[in-house]
PAZA-830282 format. One record per residue (C-alpha): residue number from 0; y, x, z. Coordinates in Angstrom, 3 decimals, m for minus. Each point is the difference from the previous one (the first is absolute). Example, Ala and Ser with C-alpha at 12.3 -4.5 7.8 and 13.67 -1.06 7.14 Angstrom:
BEGIN
<site num="0" v="m4.500" u="12.300" w="7.800"/>
<site num="1" v="3.440" u="1.370" w="m0.660"/>
//
This chain:
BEGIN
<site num="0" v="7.520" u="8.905" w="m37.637"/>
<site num="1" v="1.723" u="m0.705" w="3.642"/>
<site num="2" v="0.121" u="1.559" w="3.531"/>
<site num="3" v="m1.834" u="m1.189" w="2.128"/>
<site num="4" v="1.380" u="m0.156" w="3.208"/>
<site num="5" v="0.094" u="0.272" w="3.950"/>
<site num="6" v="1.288" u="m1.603" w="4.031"/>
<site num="7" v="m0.600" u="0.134" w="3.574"/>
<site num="8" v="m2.844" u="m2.230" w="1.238"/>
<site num="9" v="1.562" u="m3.777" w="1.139"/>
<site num="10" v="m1.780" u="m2.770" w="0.573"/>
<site num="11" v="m1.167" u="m2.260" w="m2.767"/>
<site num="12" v="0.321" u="m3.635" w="m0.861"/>
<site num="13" v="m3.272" u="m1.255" w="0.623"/>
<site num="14" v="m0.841" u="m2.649" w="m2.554"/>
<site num="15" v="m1.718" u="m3.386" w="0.511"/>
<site num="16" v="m3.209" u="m1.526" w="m1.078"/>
<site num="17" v="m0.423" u="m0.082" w="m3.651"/>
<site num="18" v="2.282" u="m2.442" w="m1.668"/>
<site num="19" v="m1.071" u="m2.138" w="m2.583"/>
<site num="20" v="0.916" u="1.650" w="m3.752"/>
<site num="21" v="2.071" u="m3.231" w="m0.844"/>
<site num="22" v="1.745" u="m0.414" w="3.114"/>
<site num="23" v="3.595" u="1.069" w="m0.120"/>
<site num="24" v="0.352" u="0.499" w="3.910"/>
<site num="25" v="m1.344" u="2.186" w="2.106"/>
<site num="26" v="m3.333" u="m0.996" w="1.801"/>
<site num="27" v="m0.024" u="m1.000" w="3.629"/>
<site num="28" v="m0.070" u="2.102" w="2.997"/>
<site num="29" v="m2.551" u="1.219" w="1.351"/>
<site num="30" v="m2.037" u="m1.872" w="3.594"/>
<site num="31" v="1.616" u="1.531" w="2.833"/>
<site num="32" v="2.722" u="2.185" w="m1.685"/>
<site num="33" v="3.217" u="m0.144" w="1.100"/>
<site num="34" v="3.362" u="0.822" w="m2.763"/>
<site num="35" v="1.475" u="2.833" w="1.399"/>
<site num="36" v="4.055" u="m0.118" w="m0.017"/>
<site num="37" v="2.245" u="2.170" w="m2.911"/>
<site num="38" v="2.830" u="1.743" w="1.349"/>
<site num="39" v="2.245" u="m0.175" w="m3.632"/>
<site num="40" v="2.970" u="2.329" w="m0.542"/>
<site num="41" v="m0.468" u="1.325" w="m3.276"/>
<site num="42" v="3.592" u="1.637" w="m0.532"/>
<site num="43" v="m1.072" u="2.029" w="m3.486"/>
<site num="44" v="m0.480" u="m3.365" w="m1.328"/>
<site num="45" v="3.050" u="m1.608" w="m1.374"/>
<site num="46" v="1.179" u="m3.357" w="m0.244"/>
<site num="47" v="m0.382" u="m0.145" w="m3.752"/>
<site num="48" v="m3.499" u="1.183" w="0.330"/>
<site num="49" v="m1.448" u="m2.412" w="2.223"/>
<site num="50" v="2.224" u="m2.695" w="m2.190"/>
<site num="51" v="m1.572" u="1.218" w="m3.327"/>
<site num="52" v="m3.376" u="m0.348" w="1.627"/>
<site num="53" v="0.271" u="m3.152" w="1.294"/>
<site num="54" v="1.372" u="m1.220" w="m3.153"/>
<site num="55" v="m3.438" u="1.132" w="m1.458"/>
<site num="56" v="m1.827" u="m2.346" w="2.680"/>
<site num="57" v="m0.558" u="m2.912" w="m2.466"/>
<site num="58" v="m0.778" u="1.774" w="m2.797"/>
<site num="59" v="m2.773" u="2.177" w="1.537"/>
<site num="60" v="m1.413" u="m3.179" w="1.570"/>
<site num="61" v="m0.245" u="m2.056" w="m2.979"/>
<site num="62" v="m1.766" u="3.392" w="m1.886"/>
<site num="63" v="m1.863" u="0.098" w="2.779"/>
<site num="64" v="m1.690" u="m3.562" w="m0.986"/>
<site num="65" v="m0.546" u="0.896" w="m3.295"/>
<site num="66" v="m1.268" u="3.665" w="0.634"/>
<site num="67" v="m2.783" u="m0.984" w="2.914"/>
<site num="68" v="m1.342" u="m3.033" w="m2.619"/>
<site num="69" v="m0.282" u="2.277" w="m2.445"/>
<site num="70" v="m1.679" u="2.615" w="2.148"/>
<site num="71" v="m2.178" u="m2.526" w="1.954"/>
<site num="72" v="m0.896" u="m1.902" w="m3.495"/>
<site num="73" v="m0.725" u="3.902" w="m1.858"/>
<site num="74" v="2.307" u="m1.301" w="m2.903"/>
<site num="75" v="m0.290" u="2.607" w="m2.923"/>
<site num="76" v="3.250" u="m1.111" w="m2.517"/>
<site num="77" v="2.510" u="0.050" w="2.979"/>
<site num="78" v="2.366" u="3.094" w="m0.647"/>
<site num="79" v="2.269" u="0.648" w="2.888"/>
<site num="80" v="2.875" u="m1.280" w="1.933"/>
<site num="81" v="3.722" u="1.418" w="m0.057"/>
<site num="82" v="2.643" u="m1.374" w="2.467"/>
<site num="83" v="3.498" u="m0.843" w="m1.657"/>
<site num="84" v="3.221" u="m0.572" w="1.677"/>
<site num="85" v="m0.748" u="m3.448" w="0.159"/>
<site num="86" v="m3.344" u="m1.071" w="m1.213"/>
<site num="87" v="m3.310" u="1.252" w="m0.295"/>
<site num="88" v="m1.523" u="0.742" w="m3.485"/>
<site num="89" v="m3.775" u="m0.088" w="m0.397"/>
<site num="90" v="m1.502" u="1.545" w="m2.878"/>
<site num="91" v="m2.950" u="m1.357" w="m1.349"/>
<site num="92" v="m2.660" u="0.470" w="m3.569"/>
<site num="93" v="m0.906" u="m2.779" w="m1.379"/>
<site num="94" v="m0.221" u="m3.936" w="0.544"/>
<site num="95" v="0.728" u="m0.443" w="3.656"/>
<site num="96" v="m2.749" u="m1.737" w="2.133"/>
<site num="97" v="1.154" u="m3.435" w="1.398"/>
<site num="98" v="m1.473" u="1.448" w="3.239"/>
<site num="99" v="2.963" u="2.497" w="m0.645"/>
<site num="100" v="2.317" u="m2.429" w="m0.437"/>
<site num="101" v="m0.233" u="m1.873" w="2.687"/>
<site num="102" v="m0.095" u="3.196" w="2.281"/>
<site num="103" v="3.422" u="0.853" w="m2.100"/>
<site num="104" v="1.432" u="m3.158" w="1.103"/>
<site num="105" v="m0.693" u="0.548" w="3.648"/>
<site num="106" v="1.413" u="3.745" w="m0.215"/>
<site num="107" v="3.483" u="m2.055" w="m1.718"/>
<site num="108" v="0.510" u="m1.885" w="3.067"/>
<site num="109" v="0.630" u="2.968" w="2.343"/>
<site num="110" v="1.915" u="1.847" w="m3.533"/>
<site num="111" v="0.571" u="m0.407" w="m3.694"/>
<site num="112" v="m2.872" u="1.376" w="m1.748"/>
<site num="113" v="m0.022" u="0.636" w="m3.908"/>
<site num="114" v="m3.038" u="1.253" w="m1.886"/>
<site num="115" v="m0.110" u="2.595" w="m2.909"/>
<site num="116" v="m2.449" u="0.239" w="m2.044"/>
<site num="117" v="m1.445" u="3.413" w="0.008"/>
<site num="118" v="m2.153" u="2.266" w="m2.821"/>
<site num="119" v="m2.267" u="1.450" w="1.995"/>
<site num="120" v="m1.547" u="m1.093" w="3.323"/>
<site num="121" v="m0.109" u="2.401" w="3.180"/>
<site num="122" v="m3.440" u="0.176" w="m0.349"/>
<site num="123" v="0.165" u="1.176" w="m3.561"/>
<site num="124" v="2.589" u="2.064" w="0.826"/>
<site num="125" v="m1.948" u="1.810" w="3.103"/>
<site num="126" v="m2.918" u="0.146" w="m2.186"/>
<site num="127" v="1.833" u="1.797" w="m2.806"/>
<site num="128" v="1.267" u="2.228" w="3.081"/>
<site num="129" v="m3.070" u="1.338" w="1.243"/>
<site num="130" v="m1.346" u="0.897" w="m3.928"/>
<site num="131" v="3.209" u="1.679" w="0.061"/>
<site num="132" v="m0.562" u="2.025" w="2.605"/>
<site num="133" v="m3.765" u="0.700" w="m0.901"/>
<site num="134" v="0.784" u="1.251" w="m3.294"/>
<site num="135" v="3.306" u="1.955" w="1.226"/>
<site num="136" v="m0.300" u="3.104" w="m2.774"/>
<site num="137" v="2.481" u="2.225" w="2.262"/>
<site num="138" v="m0.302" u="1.664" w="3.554"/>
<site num="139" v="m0.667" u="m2.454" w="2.736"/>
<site num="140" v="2.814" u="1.358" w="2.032"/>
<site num="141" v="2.577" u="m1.004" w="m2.608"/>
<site num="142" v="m0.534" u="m3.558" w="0.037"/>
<site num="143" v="1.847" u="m0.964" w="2.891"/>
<site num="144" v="0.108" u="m3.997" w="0.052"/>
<site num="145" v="m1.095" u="m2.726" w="m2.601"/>
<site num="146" v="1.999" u="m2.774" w="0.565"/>
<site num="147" v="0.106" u="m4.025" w="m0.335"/>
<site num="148" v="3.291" u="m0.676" w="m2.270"/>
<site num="149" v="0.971" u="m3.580" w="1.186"/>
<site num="150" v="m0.617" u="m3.177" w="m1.319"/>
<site num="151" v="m2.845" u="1.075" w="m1.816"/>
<site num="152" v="1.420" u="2.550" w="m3.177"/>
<site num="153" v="m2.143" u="2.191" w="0.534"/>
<site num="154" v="m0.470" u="3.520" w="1.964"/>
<site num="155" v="1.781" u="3.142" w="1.004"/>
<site num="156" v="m1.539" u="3.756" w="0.726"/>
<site num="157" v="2.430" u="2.372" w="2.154"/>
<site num="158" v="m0.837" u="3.703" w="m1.545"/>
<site num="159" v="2.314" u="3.223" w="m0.352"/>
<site num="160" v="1.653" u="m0.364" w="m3.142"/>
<site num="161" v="m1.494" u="3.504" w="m1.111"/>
<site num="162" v="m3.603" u="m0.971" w="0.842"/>
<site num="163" v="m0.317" u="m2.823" w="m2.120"/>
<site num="164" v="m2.873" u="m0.890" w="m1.998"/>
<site num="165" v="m1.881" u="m2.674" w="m1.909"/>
<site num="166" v="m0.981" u="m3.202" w="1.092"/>
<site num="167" v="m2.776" u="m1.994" w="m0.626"/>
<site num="168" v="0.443" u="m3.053" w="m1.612"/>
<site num="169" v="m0.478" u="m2.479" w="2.827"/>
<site num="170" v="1.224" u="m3.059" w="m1.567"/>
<site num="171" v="3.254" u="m0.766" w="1.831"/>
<site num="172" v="3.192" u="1.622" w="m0.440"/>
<site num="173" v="0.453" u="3.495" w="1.655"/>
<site num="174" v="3.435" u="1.629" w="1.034"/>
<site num="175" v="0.451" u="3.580" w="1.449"/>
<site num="176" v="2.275" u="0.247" w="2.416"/>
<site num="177" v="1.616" u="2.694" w="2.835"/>
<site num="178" v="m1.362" u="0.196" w="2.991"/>
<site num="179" v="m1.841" u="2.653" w="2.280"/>
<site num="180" v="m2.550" u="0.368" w="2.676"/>
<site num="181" v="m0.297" u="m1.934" w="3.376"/>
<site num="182" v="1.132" u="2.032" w="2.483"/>
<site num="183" v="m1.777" u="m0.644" w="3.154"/>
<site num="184" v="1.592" u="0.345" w="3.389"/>
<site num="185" v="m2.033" u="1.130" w="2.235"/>
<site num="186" v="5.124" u="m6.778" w="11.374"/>
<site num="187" v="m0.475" u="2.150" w="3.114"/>
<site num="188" v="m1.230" u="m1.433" w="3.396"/>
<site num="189" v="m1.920" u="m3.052" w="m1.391"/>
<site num="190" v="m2.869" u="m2.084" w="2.040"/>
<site num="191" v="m2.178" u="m2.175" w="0.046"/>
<site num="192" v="0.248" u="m2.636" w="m1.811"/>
<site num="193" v="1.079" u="2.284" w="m2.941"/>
<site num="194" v="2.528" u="m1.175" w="m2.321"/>
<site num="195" v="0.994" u="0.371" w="m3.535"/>
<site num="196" v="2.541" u="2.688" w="m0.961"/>
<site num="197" v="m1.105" u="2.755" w="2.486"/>
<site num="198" v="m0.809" u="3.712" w="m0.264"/>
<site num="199" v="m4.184" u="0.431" w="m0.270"/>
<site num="200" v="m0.845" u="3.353" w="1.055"/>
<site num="201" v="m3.479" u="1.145" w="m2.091"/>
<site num="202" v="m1.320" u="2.280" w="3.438"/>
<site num="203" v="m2.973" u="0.967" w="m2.547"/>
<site num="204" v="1.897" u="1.670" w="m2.332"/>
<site num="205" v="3.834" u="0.146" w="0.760"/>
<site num="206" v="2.715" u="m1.888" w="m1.481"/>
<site num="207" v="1.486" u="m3.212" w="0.559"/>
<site num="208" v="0.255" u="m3.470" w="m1.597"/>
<site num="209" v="1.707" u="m3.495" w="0.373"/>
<site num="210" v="m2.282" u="m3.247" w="1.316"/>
<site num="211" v="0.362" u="m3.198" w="m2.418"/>
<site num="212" v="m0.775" u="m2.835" w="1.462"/>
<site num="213" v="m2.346" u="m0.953" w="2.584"/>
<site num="214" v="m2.798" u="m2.211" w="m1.910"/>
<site num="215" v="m2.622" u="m2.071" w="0.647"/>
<site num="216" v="m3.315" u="m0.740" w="m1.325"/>
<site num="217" v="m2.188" u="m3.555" w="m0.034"/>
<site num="218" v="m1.627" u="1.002" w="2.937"/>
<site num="219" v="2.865" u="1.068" w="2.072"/>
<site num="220" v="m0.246" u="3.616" w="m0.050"/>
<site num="221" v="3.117" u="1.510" w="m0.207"/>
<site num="222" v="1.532" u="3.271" w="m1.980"/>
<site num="223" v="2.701" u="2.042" w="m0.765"/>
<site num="224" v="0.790" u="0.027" w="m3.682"/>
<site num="225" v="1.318" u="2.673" w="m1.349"/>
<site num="226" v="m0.220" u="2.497" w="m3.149"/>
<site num="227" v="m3.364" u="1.888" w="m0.958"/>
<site num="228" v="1.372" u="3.053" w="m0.828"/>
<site num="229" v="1.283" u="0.718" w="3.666"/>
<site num="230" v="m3.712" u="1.087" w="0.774"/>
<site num="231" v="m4.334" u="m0.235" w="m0.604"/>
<site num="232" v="m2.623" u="m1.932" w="0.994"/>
<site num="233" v="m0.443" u="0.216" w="4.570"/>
<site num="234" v="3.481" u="2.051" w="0.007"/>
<site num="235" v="1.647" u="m0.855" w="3.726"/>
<site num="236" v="3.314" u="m1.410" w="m0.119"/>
<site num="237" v="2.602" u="m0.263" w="3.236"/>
<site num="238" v="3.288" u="m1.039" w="0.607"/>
<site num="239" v="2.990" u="2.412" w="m0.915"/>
<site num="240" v="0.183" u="1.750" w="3.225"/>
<site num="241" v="m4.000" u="0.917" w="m0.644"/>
<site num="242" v="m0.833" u="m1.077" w="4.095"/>
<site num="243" v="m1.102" u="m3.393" w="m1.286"/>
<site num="244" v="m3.282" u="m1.124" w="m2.003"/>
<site num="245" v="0.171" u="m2.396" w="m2.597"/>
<site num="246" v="m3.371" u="m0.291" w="m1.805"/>
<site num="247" v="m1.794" u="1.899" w="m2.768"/>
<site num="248" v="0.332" u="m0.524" w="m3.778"/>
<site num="249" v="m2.672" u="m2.571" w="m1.118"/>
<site num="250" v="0.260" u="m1.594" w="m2.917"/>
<site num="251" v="1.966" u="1.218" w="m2.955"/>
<site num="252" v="0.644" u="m0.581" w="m3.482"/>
<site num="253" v="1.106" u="3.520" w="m1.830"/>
<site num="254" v="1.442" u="m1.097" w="m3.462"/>
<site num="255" v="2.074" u="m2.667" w="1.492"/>
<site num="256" v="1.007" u="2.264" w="3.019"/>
<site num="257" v="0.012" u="m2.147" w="2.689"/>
<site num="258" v="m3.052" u="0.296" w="3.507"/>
<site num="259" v="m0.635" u="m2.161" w="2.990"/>
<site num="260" v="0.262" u="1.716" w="3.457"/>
<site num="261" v="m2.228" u="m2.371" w="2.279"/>
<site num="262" v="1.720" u="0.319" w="3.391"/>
<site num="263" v="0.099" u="m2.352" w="3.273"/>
<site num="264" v="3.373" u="m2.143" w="m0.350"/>
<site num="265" v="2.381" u="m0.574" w="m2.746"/>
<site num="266" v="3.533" u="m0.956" w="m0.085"/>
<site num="267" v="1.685" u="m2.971" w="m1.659"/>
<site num="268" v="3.363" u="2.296" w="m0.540"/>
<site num="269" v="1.372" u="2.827" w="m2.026"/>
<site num="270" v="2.570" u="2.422" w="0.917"/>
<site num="271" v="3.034" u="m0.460" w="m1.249"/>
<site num="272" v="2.966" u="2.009" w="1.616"/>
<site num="273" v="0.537" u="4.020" w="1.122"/>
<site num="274" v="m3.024" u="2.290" w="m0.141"/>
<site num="275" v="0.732" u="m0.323" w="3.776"/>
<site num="276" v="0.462" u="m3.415" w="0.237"/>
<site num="277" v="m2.260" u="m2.880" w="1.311"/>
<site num="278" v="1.566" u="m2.492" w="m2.278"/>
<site num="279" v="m2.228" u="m1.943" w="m2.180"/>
<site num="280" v="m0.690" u="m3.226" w="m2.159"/>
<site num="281" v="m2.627" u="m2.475" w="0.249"/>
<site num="282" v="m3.023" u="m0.133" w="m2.936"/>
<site num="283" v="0.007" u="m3.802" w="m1.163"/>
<site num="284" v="m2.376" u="0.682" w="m2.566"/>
<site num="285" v="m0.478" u="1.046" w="m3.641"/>
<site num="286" v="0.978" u="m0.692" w="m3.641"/>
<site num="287" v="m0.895" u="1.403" w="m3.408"/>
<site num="288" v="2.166" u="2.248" w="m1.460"/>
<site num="289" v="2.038" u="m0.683" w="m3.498"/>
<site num="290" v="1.879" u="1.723" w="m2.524"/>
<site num="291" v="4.240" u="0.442" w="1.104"/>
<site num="292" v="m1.107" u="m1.105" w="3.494"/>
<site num="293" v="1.766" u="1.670" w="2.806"/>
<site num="294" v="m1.892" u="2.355" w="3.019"/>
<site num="295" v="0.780" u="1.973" w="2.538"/>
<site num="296" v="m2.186" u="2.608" w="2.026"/>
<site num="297" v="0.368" u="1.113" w="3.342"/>
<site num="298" v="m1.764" u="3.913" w="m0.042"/>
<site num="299" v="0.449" u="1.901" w="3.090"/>
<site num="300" v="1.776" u="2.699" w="m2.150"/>
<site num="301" v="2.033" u="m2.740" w="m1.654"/>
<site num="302" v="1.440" u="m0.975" w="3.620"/>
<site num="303" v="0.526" u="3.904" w="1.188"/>
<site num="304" v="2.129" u="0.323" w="m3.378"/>
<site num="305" v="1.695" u="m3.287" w="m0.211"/>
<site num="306" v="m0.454" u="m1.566" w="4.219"/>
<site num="307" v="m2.149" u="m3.106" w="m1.832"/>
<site num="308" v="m1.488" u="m1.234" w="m2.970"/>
<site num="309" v="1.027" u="0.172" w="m3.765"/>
<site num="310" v="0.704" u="m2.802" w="m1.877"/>
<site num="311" v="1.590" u="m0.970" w="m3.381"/>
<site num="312" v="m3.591" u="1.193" w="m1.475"/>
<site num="313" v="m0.806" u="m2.169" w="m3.000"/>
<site num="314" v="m3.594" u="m0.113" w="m2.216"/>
<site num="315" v="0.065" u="0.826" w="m3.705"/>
<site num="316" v="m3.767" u="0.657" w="m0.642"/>
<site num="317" v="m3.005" u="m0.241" w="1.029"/>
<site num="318" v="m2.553" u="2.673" w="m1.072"/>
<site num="319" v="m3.424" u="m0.557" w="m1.756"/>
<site num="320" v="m1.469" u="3.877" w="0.451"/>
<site num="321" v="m2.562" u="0.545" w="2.258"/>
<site num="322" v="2.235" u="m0.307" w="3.008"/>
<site num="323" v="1.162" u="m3.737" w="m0.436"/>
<site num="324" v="3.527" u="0.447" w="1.392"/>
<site num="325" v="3.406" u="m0.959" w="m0.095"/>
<site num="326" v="3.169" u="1.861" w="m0.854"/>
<site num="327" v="3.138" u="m0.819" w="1.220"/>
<site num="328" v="3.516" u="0.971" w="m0.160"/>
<site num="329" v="2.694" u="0.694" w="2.586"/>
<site num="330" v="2.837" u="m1.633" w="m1.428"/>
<site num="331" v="2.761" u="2.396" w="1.705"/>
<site num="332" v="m2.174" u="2.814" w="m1.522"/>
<site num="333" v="m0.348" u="1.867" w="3.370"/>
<site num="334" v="m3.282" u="1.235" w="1.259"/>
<site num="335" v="m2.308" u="m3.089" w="0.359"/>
<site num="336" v="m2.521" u="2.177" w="2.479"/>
<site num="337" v="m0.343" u="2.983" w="1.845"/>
<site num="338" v="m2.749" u="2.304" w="0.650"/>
<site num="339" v="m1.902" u="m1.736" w="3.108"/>
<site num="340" v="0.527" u="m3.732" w="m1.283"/>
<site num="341" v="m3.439" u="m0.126" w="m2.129"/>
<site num="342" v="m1.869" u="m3.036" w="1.609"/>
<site num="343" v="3.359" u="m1.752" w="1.383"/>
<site num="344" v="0.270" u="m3.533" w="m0.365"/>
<site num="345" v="1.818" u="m1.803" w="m3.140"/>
<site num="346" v="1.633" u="m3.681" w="0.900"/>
<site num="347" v="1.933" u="m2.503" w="m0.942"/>
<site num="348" v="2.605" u="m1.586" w="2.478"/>
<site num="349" v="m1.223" u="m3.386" w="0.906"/>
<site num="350" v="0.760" u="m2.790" w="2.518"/>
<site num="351" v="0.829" u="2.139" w="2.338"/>
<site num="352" v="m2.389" u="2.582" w="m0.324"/>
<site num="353" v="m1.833" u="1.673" w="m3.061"/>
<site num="354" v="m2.391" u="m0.459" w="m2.318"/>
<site num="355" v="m2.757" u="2.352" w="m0.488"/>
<site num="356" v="0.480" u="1.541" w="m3.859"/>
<site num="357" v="m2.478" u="3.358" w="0.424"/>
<site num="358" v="0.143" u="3.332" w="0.963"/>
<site num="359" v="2.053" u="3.134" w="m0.962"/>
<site num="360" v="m1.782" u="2.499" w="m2.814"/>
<site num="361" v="2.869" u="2.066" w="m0.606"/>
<site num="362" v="2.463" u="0.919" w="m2.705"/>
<site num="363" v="0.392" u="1.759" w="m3.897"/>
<site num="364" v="0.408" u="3.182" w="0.192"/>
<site num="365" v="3.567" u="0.800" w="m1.165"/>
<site num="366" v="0.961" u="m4.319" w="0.210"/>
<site num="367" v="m0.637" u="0.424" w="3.752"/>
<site num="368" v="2.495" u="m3.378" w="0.058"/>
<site num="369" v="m3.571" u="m1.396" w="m1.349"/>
<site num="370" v="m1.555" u="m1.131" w="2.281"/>
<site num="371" v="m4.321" u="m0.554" w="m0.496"/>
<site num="372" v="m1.583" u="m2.570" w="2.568"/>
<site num="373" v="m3.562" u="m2.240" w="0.174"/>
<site num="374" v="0.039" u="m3.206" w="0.210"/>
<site num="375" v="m1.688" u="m2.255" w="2.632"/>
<site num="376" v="m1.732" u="m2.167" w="m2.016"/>
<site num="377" v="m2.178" u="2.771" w="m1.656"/>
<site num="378" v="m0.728" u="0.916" w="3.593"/>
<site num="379" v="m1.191" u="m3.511" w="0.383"/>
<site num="380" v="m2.012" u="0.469" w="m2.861"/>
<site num="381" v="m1.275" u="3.330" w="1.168"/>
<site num="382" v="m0.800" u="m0.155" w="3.786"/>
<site num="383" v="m1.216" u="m3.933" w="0.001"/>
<site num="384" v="3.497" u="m2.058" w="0.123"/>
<site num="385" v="1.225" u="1.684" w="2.844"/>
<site num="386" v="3.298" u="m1.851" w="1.261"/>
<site num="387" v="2.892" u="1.577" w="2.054"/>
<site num="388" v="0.204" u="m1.222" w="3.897"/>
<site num="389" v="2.717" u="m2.607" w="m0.263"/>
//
């Protein structure tokens, strides 16, 4: 399992009308907004980082293409996506469609693109998951994660090595593994609009947060995401200091861990320097998320401890128990969140501003370099293909 984790309230980065599921961009502004300007200075990112990420640019936007096809057309033998140094491979069961093929080609003209063929589908393989965890024989408790193994091979369960037990026979490989519970971790002087990255004070029950990103729905009205766990259903929520509203916890979706705070105005920025600092990046939209793809997050905590965001994060699985999430690790193997950062926003570095990648869950207990997040397109799935303000 992971920590889940916490931040002081800052404004969010409000997202736009709902963007088509194919479109690779982000959709257009909203009537009558205006982009508000990013003061950038992120001085705990390095050089190296931001070059690493950027070399990762073409890659994620030629997965991108094939990813939103596959999720706009519901295609059932596709089996995942993992970025290479150089290339992209796409796994795949089966004869692929020439629908697929042409959609391949496109994706090759932004990157190279090779496809694998895969033994079992992510659908079998998330079906197999969930009889897995129906007919777990053991205490609940013990099994921590069940887990996608890329490129289709099959599936992992996280347990204590002392607790574990028979499996059913679910029809695709199964692997144990190490791994423990999610730990989760429960900016100051923010204002309207809120932005991503800030401290969230819960006023009905104590304890702070970090905002996500500002979001918004088809109709316009605009949220703070952020992570479930912080609080319940009507909880109040204000900025760090506690002397300034933000809106009451609305909508929420409790296995995947991530709420909706409706509130007045979003912001299209995150936080990204000091825990005292007004510095911040611009939201340019969002992507889908991929295996050996690098984040960063920008936690309230994470800036007290570090004065900015963490980066050098990279994805190694994405989980298929009840909670849907992705684990990634901290490739420096220091502390990849903080008690406070739950609900902070995960990014990519992008044209000059980010990418919105999800929201902070928290981290394994005793791997606390692990670092357990959301992504944003299962909150687009979730809470009506929300988009962050851009």
């Amino acid at each position: 399992m992971s920590k889940r984790l916490r931040r002081k309230p800052v404004a969010l980065a409000a997202l736009l009308a709902a963007a088509a599921v194919a479109s690779l961009g982000a959709g257009p502004a909203l009537a009558g907004e205006r982009r508000e300007a990013a003061v950038v200075n992120d001085a705990s990112v390095s050089v190296s980082e931001m070059d690493a990420m950027e070399r990762q640019r073409p890659l994620v936007a030629a997965a991108n293409i094939v990813e939103r096809y596959v999720e706009a057309q519901g295609l059932t033998q596709y089996a995942g996506i993992v970025l290479r140094d150089a290339h992209v491979d796409v796994y795949w069961k089966g004869v692929v469609p020439a629908a697929v093929r042409a959609v391949l080609r496109q994706a090759a003209e932004t990157a190279p693109v090779q496809v694998h063929r895969a033994a079992y589908s992510n659908a079998e393989l998330r079906a197999a998951a969930r009889k897995l965890e129906a007919g777990w024989q053991g205490d609940r408790a013990d099994l921590y994660a069940i887990k996608l193994i890329p490129g289709g091979a099959g599936l992992e369960i996280a347990t204590p090595a002392n607790r574990r037990t028979s499996i059913p026979d679910v029809g695709v490989p199964v692997t144990y593994v190490a791994g423990g519970p999610v730990e989760k971790l429960s900016r100051k002087d923010d204002n309207v609009p809120w932005a991503g990255g800030a401290q969230i004070y819960n006023g009905s029950r104590g304890g702070s947060c970090s905002s996500g990103f500002g979001v918004v729905n088809s109709s316009g009205s605009q949220y703070i995401l952020t992570a479930e766990h912080c609080g319940e259903h009507n909880d109040s929520y204000y900025n760090g200091t506690g002397r300034r509203f933000i809106g009451y916890l609305a909508v929420r979706h409790v296995d995947h861990d991530i709420a909706l705070i409706p509130t007045s105005r979003v912001s299209n920025t995150i936080y990204s320097g000091g825990v005292n600092s007004n510095d911040r990046r611009r939201v340019v939209g969002w992507d889908n998320v991929f295996i050996n793809q690098l984040v960063c997050h920008s936690g309230w905590p994470m800036a007290r401890e570090r004065g900015g965001p963490l980066c050098n994060i990279k994805v190694e699985r994405f989980r298929q128990d009840a909670g849907e999430e992705i684990e990634a690790r901290q490739m420096g193997g220091i502390t990849a969140a903080y008690s406070g950062d739950s609900g902070g926003p995960v990014y990519s570095l992008c044209c000059g501003g980010v990418n919105a990648l999800g929201v902070v869950t928290g981290t394994v207990r005793g791997a606390d370099h692990i670092l357990i997040f959301q992504d944003f397109i299962t909150a687009r799935r979730d809470f009506g293909n929300i988009v962050p303000k851009t």
